[in-house]
N, C-alpha and C positions, 0 to 999 in steps of 0.2 A: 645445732641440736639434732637434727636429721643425723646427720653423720654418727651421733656417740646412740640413737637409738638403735639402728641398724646394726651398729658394731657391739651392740647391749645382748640383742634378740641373734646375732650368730655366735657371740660365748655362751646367750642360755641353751641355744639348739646344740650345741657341741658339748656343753656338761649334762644335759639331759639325755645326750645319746652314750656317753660314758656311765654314766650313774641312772640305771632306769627307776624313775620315780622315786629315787629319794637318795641315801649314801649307805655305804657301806663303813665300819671303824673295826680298829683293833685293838684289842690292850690286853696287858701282862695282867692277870690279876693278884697272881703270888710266884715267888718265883726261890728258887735257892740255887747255890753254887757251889760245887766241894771238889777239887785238887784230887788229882787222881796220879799214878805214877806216868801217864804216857797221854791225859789229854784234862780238860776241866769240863766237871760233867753236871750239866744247866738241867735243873728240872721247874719245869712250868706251869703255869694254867692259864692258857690263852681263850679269850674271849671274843668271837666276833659277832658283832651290834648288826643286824641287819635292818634295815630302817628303810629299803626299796618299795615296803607293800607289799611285796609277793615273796612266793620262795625261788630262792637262788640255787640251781644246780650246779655246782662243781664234779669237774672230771678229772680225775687224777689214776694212775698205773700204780700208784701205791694204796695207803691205807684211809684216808681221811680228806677232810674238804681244807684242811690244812697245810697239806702236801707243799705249795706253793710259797710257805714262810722260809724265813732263813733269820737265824739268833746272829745277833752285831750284839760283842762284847767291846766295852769303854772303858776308858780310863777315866779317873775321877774330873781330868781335865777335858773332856772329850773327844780323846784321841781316839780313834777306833783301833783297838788289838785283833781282831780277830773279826772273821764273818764266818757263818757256818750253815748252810741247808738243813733243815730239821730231814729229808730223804736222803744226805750224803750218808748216812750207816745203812740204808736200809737197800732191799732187792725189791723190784717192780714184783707187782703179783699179775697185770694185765696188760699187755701193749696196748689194746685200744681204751685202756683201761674202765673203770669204776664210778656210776654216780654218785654224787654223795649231797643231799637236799639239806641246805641251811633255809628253814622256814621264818619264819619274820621274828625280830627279837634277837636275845643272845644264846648261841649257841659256846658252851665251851669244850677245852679240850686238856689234857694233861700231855704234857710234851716232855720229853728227855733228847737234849740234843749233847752229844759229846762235843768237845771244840776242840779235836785234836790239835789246831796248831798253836794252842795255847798253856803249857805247861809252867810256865813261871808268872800263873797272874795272880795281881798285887793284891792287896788285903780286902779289899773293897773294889768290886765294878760295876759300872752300869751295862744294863741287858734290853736291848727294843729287838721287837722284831718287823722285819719287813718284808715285805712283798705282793704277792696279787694272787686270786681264786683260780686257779687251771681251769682256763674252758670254757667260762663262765659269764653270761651278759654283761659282770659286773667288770669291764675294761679297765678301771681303776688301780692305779696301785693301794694298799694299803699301810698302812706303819702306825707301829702301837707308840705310845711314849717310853721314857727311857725311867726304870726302875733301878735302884741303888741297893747292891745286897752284898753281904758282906761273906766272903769264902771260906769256906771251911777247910 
């Protein structure tokens, strides 16, 4: 019993020191898809749940506290097509970059990410995104759930 308590109390100090006082989540909350001649162009409104207690600064050399996601497109069976950085089209504005204060609760975002290496996708895909807050005490990764949208 000793043994599984010890080993109880170094998973909660090591989740506690990844997640400080509480969690961080993601999710898609609308999302659409529409075929373009050279890439398939994903537009979003991501959501992220701050639930730490306190505000979370993220640093990012680009635009937003969401810098750090990246759009995974599926197939209806869950094969992943495609992965794509929401910064691969964009240029750094800071090398040592940019605060950006997610305060307690949901902050969201409206995101357009091109998927240029996806040009022949099928009628229907699933869209999650993943990744972690650049910079950020919150060491976690992140990943929203997988939203089903049909291409235009």
């Amino acid at each position: 019993m000793k043994i599984f308590q010890s080993a109880l109390l170094v998973w909660l100090l090591v989740g506690c020191s990844q997640h400080p006082h509480g969690t961080v989540s993601l999710a898609i909350v609308d999302a659409s898809a529409k075929r373009e001649p050279e890439y398939l162009d994903i537009a979003c409104t991501a959501a992220i749940d701050n639930r730490t207690g306190s505000s979370l600064t993220v640093t990012s050399s680009f635009f937003s506290a969401f810098d750090g996601l990246s759009m995974v497109v599926m197939s209806n069976d869950g094969q992943q097509l495609a992965a794509q950085s929401y910064v691969m089209h964009q240029s750094p504005s800071s090398a040592e970059g940019h605060p950006f204060v997610l305060p307690p609760g949901r902050t969201t975002h409206e995101m357009r990410i091109p998927v240029f290496a996806l040009t022949n996708a099928p009628a229907e895909v699933g869209l999650q995104l993943v990744g972690h807050l650049p910079r950020s005490a919150f060491t976690a990764g992140v990943t929203s759930g997988i939203v089903r949208v049909t291409v235009k």
